[in-house]
C-alpha positions in Angstrom: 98.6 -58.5 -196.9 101.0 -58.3 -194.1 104.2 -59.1 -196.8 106.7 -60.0 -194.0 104.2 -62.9 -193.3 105.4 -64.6 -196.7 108.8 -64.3 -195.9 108.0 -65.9 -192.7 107.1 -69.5 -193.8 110.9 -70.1 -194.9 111.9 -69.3 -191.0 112.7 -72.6 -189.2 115.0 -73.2 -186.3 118.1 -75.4 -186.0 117.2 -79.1 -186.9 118.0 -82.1 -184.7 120.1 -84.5 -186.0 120.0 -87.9 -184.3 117.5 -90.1 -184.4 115.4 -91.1 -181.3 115.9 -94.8 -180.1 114.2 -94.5 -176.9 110.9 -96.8 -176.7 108.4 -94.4 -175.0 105.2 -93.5 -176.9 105.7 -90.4 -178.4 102.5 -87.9 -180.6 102.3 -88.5 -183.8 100.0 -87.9 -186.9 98.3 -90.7 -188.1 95.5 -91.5 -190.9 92.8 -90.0 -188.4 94.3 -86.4 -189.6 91.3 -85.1 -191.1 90.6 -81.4 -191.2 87.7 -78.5 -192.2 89.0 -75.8 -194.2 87.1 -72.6 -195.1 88.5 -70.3 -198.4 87.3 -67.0 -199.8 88.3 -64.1 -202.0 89.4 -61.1 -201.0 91.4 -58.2 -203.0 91.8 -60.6 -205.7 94.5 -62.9 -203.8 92.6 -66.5 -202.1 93.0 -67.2 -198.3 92.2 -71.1 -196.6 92.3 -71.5 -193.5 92.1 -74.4 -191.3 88.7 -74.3 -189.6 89.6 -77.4 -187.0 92.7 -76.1 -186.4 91.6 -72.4 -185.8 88.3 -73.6 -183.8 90.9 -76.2 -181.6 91.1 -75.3 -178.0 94.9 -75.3 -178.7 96.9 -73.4 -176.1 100.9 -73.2 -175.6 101.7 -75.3 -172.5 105.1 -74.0 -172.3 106.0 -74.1 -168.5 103.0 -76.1 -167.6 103.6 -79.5 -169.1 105.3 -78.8 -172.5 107.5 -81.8 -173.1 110.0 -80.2 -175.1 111.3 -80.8 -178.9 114.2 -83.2 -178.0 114.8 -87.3 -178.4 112.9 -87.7 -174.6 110.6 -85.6 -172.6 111.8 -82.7 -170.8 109.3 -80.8 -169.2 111.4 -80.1 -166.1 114.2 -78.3 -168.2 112.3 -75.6 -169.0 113.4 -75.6 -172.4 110.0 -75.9 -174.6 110.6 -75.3 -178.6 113.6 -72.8 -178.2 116.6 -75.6 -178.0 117.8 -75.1 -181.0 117.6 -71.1 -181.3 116.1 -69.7 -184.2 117.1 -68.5 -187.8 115.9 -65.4 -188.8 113.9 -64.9 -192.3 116.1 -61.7 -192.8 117.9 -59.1 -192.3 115.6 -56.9 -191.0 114.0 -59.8 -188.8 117.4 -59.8 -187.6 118.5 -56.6 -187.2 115.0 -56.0 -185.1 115.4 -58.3 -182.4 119.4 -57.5 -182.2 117.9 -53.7 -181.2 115.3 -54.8 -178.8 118.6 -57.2 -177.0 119.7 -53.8 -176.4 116.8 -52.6 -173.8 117.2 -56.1 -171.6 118.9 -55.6 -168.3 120.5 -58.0 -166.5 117.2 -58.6 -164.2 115.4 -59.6 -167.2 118.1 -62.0 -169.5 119.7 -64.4 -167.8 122.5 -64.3 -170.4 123.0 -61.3 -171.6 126.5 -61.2 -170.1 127.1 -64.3 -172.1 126.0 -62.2 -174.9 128.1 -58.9 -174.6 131.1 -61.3 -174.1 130.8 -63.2 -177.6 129.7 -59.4 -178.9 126.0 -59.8 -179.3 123.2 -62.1 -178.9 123.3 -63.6 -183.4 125.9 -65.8 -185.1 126.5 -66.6 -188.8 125.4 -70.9 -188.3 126.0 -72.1 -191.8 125.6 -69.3 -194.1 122.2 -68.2 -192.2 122.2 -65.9 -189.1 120.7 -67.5 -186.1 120.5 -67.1 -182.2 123.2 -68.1 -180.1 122.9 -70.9 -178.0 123.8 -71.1 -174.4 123.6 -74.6 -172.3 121.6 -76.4 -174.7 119.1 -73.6 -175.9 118.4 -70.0 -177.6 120.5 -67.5 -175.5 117.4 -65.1 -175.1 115.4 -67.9 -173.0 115.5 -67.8 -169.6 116.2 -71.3 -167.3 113.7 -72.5 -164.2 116.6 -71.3 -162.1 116.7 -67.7 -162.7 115.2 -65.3 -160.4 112.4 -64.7 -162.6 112.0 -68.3 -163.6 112.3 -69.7 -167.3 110.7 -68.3 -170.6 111.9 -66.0 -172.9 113.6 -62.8 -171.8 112.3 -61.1 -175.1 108.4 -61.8 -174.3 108.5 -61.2 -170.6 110.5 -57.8 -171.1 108.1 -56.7 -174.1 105.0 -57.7 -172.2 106.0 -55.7 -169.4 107.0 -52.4 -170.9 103.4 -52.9 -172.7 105.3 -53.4 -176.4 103.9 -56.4 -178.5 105.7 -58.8 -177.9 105.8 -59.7 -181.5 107.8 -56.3 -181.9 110.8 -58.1 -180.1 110.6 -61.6 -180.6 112.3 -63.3 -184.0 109.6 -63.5 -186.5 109.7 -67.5 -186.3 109.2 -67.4 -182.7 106.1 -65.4 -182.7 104.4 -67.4 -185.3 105.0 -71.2 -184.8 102.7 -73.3 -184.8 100.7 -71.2 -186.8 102.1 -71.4 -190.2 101.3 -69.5 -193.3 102.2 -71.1 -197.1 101.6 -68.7 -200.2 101.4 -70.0 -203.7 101.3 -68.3 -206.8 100.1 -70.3 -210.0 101.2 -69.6 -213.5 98.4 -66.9 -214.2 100.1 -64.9 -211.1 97.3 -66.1 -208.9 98.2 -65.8 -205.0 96.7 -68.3 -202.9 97.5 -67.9 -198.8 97.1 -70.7 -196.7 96.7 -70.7 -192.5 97.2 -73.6 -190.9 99.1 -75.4 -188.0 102.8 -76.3 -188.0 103.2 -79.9 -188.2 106.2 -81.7 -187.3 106.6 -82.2 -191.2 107.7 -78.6 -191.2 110.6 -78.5 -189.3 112.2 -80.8 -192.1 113.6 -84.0 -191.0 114.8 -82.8 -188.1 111.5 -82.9 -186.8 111.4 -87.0 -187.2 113.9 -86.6 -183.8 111.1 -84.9 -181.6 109.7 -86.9 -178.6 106.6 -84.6 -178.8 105.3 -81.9 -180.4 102.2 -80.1 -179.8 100.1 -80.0 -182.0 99.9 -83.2 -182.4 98.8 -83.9 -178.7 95.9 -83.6 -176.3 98.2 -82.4 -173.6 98.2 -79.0 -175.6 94.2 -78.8 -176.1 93.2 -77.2 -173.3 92.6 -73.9 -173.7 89.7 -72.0 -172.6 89.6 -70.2 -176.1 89.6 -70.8 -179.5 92.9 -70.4 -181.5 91.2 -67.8 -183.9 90.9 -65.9 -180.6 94.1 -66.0 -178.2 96.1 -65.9 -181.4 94.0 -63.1 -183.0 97.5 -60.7 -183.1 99.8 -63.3 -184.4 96.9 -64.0 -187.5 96.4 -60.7 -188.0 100.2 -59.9 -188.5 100.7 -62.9 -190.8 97.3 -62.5 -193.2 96.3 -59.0 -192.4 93.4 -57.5 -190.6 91.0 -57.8 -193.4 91.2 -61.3 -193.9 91.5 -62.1 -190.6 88.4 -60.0 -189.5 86.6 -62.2 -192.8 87.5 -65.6 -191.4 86.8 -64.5 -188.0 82.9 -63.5 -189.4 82.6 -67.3 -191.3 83.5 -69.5 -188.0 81.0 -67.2 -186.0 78.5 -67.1 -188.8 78.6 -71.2 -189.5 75.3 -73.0 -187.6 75.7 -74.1 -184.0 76.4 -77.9 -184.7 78.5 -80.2 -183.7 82.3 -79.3 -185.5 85.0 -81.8 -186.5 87.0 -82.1 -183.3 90.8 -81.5 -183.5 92.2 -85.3 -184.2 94.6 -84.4 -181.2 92.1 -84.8 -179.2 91.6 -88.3 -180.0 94.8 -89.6 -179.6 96.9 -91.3 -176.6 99.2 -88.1 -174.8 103.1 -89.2 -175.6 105.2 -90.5 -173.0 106.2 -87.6 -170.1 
């Protein structure tokens, strides 16, 4: 069991704090939320995982439609789920991506002067260390008007130097929307559950958002399954072994007709 992983599902980003007024239809989850689940045993912990979710033609849209977690859409700001930075689950999280800041240059981060001037790239926000935040978002993403264009300086750079990119990136970053809750019960009995992150999960804050993604068919158009172009991120956050188990139940379950995503079946919110 990947043990950072549990850590992990207390990582959140800065909440909004005003609530939305505007009149354009935004994603939401309704009573049609119904989902499959699939659980088994395995080294004497239990894993669920959300079938629908994992067998969802989910993809990040980031850059190519993603509206953006503020009050109204946004796609043109280039801004995506990173405007509010992100808290770090520890120390170590911390300390990790505050080393890989060091290998950017200033043809891959936007802002890394802006960094070296306010002595590096983390603050203390409220008793928990977090990202800075430069014009509105994380310091580490780039905007549509750098020469590279917009995304995050810590997944391009990794990418390209062929380094994970979940090696770099704050833990919170590399795992939403896939979330992971743990539970133990009073006989000591650990029981991990996979499933998306729903706008529940960013605490109130997430009441404010316009959009989010999971929630909308703007984001279901992938051209694979989640369980496979997110295979590394589940892998890191469960552990090969149960990953490789779930993986052989969705491929081993008859060739039917599966409960679509409920996404899928609603109107797209406002752009």
């Amino acid at each position: 069991m990947a043990k950072n992983a549990k850590k992990s599902t207390t990582a959140t980003k800065k909440k909004a704090t005003t609530k939305s007024t505007n009149s354009l239809t935004r994603s939401e989850i309704t009573d049609d939320d119904v989902h499959e689940w699939i659980s088994f045993e395995l080294d004497g912990e239990t894993y669920t995982f959300d079938a629908t979710w994992l067998m969802s033609n989910w993809t990040c849209i980031y850059g190519n439609g993603c509206l953006g977690i503020e009050e109204n859409p946004a796609a043109e700001a280039g801004k995506g789920c990173c405007v509010h930075g992100a808290h770090f689950t520890d120390k170590a999280d911390r300390l990790r991506v505050e080393e890989a800041a060091l290998h950017l240059t200033d043809e891959e981060w936007q802002f890394r002067n802006e960094s070296i001037k306010h002595g590096g790239p983390t603050k203390k926000e409220e008793g928990d260390w977090v990202t800075r935040r430069v014009q509105g978002a994380c310091i580490f993403l780039n905007r549509p008007d750098f020469h590279s264009g917009a995304g995050c300086a810590l997944h391009s750079a990794s990418v390209a130097r062929n380094i994970s990119f979940l090696d770099w990136k704050p833990e919170v970053c590399w795992q939403v929307p896939i979330r992971l809750d743990y539970q133990t019960d009073e006989n000591d009995h650990e029981t991990n559950v996979l499933r998306e992150w729903k706008r529940r999960d960013w605490g109130d804050g997430g009441e404010d958002f316009h959009w989010w993604c999971t929630e909308d068919p703007r984001a279901f158009v992938g051209d694979k399954p989640v369980y496979v172009s997110s295979k590394e991120e589940i892998s890191a956050m469960v552990g090969e072994a149960a990953y490789q188990r779930i993986v052989e139940l969705l491929e081993s379950r008859p060739k039917e007709t599966y409960l679509p995503h409920p996404a899928l079946k609603r109107r797209p919110a406002s752009d």
